[in-house]
C-alpha positions in Angstrom: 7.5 25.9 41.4 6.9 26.8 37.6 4.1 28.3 36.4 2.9 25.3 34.8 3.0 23.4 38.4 0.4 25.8 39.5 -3.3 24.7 40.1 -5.3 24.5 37.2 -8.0 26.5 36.7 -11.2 24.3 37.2 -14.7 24.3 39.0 -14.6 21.5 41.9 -17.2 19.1 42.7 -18.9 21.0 45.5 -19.1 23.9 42.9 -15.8 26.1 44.1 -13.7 27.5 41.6 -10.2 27.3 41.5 -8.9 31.0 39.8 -6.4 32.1 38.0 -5.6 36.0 38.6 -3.2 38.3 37.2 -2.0 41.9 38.0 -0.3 44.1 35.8 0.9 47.7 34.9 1.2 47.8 31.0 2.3 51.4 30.8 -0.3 52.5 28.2 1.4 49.9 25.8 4.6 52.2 25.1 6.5 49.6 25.0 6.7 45.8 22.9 3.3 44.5 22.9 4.4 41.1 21.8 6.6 40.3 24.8 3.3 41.9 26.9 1.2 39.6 25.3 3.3 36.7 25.9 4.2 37.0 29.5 0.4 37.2 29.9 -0.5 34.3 27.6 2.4 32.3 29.7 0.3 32.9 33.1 -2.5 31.3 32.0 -4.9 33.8 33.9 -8.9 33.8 34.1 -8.9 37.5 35.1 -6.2 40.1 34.5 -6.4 43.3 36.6 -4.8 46.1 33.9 -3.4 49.4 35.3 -2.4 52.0 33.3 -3.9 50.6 30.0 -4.5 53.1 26.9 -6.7 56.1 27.8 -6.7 58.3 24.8 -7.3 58.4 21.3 -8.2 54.8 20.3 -8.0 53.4 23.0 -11.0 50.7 22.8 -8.9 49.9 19.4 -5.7 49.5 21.7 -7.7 47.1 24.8 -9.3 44.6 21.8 -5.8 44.6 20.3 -3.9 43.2 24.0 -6.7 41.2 24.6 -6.9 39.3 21.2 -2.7 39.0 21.7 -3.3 37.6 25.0 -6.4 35.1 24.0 -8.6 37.2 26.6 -11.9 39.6 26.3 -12.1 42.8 27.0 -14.4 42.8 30.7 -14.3 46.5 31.6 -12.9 49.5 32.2 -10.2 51.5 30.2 -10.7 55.3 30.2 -13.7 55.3 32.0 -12.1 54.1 34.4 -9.3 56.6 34.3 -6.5 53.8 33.2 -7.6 51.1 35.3 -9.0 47.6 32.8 -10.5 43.9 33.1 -9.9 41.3 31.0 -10.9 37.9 31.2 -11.2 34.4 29.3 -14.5 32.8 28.2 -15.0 30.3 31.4 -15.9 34.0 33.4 -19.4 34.5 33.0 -20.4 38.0 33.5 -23.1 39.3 35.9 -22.6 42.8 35.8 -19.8 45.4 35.6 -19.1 49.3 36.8 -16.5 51.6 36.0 -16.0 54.2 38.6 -14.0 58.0 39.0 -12.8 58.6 42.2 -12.5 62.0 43.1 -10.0 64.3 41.5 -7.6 66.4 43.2 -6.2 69.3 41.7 -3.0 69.0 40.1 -2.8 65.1 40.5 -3.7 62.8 37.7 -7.1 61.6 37.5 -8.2 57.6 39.3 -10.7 55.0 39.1 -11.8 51.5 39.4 -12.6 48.9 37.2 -15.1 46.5 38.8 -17.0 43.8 37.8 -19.0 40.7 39.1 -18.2 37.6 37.6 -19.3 34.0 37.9 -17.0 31.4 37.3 -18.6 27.6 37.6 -20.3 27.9 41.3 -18.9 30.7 42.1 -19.2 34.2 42.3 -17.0 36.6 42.6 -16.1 40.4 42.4 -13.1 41.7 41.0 -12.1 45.3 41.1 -8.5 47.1 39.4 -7.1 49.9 41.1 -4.2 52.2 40.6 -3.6 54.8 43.3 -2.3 58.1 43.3 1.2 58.8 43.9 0.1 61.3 47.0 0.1 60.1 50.1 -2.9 61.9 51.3 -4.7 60.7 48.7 -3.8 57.5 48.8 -4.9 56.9 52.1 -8.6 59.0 51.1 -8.5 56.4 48.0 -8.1 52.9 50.5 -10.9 54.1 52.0 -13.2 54.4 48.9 -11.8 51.4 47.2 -13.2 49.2 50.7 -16.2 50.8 50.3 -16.4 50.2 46.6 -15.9 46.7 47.5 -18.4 46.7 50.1 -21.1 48.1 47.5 -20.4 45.0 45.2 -22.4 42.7 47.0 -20.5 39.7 46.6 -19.3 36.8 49.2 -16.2 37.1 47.9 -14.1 40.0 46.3 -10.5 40.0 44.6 -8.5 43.8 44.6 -5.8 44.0 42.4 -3.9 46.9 41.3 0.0 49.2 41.9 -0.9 50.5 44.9 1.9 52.9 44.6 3.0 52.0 48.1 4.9 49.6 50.1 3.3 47.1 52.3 2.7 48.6 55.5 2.5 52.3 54.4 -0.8 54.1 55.7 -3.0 53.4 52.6 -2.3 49.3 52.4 -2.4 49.2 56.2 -5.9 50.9 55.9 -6.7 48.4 52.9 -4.9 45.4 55.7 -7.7 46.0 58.1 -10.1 44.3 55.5 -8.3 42.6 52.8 -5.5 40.0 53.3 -2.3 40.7 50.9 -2.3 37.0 49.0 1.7 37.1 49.2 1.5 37.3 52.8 -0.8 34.1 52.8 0.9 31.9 50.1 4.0 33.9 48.6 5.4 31.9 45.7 7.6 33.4 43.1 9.2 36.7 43.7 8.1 39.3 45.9 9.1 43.2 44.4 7.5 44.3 41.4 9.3 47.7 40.5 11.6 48.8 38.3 10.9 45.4 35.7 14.2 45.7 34.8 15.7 45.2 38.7 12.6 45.3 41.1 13.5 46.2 44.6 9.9 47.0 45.9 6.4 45.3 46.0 4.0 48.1 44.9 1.7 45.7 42.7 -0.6 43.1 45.2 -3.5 40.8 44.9 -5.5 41.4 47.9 -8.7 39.3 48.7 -11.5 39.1 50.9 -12.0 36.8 53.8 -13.0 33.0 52.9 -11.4 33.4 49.6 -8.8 30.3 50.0 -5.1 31.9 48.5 -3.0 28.6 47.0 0.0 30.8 45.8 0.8 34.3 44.6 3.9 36.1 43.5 5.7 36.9 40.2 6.3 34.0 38.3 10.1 33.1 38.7 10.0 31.1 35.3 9.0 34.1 32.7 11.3 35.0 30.0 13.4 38.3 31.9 14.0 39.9 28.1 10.2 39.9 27.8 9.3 41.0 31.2 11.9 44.3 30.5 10.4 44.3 27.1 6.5 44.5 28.7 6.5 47.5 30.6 8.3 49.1 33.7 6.5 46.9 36.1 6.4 42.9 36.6 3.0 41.1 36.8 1.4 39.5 40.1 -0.3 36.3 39.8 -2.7 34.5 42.1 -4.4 31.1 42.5 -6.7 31.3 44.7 -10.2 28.9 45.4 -13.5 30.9 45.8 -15.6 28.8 47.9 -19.3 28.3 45.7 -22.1 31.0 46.2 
């Protein structure tokens, strides 16, 4: 199924919402931000969950810069959220958003979360972009804040999407499992592995998702232009349709 076979996204009669979601590490924009912009633009998301997105000088300059290539708004998050950044198009209507540090560990690289409530025709919805460590220890330690963060948003429904820096079924996404369902799992579509972009061989990217949050399909688009997913970044995007029931 092409992307363009996908659900639309549009706010049903009884007030659910049918969302588009995508997941992507963008590699601090090192590399062509054309082709970036264009596999984005050619998902046709609502909401993109951005690791790794520009954290030093400029960098505010560098978010407004992928999101007006990609026909998107900056949402939240950036380097006050240690890497981790929301975008989203003009049918989300903003409630409220938080950037949060997670504890930092000596010697390892500073994490965080972008979060944000959003309300997209009857539905509401929280939306949080992670990127954890490359420790294992601290992985785990991380799955367990990131369930609590999402606990704390006060939403019926959540989305978590981020590089998890871990297989399925490693200690920190079977932590995460015991909460949130992995949307590949549910309704895979697409491809599966996400890493290297140039010849993927493991699925270290995922959209993950609260209970009662309906998945329709999620995967990496099969249909994308390969020279501009090599072109992006060292990592291949995950994206979701999924139907949030209405608040």
């Amino acid at each position: 199924m092409a992307i363009s076979e996908l659900p639309n996204s549009r706010t049903e009669p009884d007030g659910s919402a049918v969302v588009r979601i995508l997941s992507y590490n963008v590699r601090s924009m090192r590399d062509d931000e054309d082709a970036l912009a264009r596999v984005i633009r050619a998902c046709a998301p609502d909401l993109v969950c951005v690791q790794e997105a520009p954290r030093f000088f400029r960098w505010r300059k560098h978010a407004a810069r992928l999101a007006a290539k990609s026909e998107l708004v900056v949402l939240s998050g950036g380097a006050t959220a240690a890497g981790p950044l929301l975008l989203c198009s003009l049918r989300a209507a903003v409630e409220r958003t938080e950037d949060v540090l997670l504890p930092l560990t000596p010697g390892l690289h500073r994490r965080g979360l972008a979060t944000a409530v959003v309300r997209l025709g009857g539905a509401r919805l929280g939306v949080v972009s992670c990127h954890l460590s490359l420790s294992e220890q601290e992985r785990h330690a991380q799955a367990g804040l990131l369930l609590d963060r999402v606990a704390s948003l006060g939403t019926p429904y959540a989305i978590v999407a981020g590089d998890f820096n871990e297989r399925p079924g490693g200690p920190a996404r079977s932590r995460l499992a015991k909460e949130l369902r992995d949307a590949w799992d549910t309704a895979p579509w697409g491809t599966g592995p996400t890493f290297p972009s140039a010849a993927p061989d493991r699925r270290i990217d995922a959209i993950l998702t609260t209970p009662g949050v309906q998945v329709l399909a999620c995967g990496v688009p099969a249909d994308l232009d390969e020279r501009d997913l090599t072109a992006a970044t060292d990592h291949r995007p995950v994206l979701a349709v999924v139907r949030v029931p209405a608040a």
